[in-house]
C-alpha positions, 0 to 999 in steps of 0.5 A: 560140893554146894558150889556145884550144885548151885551152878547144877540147879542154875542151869535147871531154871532154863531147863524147866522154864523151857517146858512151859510153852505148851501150857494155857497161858493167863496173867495174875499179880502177887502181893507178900509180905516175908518176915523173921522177928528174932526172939532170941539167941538162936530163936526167931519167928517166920511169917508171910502174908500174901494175896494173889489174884485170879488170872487177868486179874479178876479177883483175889483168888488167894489168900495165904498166912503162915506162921513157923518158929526159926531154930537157927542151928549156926550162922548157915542153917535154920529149921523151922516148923510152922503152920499156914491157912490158905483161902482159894476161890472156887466156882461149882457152876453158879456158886462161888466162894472161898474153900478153905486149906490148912498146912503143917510145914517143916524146913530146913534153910542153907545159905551160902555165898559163891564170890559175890552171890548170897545164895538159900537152898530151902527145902520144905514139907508139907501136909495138907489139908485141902477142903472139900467144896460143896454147894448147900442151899446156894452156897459154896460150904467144906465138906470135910478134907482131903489129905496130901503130901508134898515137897518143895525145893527151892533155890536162890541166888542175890546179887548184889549191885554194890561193891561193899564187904557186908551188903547192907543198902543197895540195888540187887537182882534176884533169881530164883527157882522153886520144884513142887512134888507130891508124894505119898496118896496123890487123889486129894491133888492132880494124881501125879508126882509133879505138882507145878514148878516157880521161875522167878527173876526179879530186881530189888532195893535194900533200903537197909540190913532189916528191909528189901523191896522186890519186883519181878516176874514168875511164870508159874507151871501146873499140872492140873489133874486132868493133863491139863497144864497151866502157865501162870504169868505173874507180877508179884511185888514183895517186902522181906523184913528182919527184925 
């Protein structure tokens, strides 16, 4: 059965790629750090770190931390619950400035291999508290918050460049698709269920079983509040580390 759906959800990423080209198209740089610290048996802490620019690169538009701790339940699958605090760059006019967003998550991780394909389902909630900007006395302030829901499915696939048993150092490619819906009161967001989806290709390094090293490509495809949907083409350059 996951063998189907995988090859059921690869087939999806050209399906969904394909329905960005009608969108505004603009140009941004992702900069993240993810990273697993074991503290125990059958316990670990998760944290990612990540920058992400305006489009054609004006300026840091994002900056994202989270943390969750990792209850890994057998060798296939994790769960995990967690927190995250998220800067965004707004402009009301002439004022700009940074509103805030503050997130309760929870996931659960399956891993698997297809032949040589290491491949993560990753299905994550989360409850979001979106600041309201407003301008006061010239300056950009939080005026309370709205709440939203919102799910998350992700799907990825590594395969490795090398002919080793265990991957543990070597050239890899990565493929990866990730589908956003919001559920439950939708005002807080774009009023509809479909949030934006992730295309993300991308070649690595694994320098040893604690590190990779990643580039590559992510069309990013919103759906803005106002039929307006945006096509954000991405460079990110990532570290995964586990300790």
């Amino acid at each position: 059965m996951m063998k189907r759906l995988s090859l059921w959800a690869a087939f999806t990423f050209v399906i969904l790629y394909s329905c960005t080209v009608q969108a505004q198209s603009q140009f941004s740089g992702w900069l993240a750090s993810f990273n697993t610290i074991k503290t125990g048996k059958k316990t670990s802490i998760h944290s990612d770190f990540q920058l992400r620019s305006s489009g054609e690169f004006e300026r840091i538009q994002t900056v994202l931390l989270r943390v969750g701790l990792n209850v890994h339940l057998n060798p296939k699958i994790t769960v995990t619950a967690g927190y995250a605090f998220i800067d965004n760059y707004r402009a009301i006019g002439a004022v700009n400035g940074y509103n805030p967003e503050h997130r309760m998550w929870e996931q659960l991780l399956y891993n698997h291999k297809l032949k040589k394909l290491l491949i993560a389902h990753r299905f994550r909630l989360e409850q979001r508290f979106i600041g309201k900007a407003i301008v006061i006395d010239d300056e950009l302030e939080t005026d309370g918050y709205g709440y939203a829901n919102r799910f998350r499915y992700l799907i990825r696939a590594i395969l490795p460049f090398s002919k080793q048993a265990t991957f543990s150092k070597g050239i890899y490619a990565a493929l990866q698709n990730e589908l956003f819906l919001n559920f439950g009161n939708t005002t807080a967001v774009n009023r509809k269920t479909f949030d934006q989806n992730r295309f993300y290709p991308a070649l690595g390094y694994r320098l040893n079983k604690s590190l990779d090293l990643e580039a590559g490509y992510m069309n990013q495809y919103v759906n803005g509040r106002d039929k307006a949907y945006t096509n954000n083409n991405i460079v990110q350059v990532a570290g995964y580390l586990k300790l």
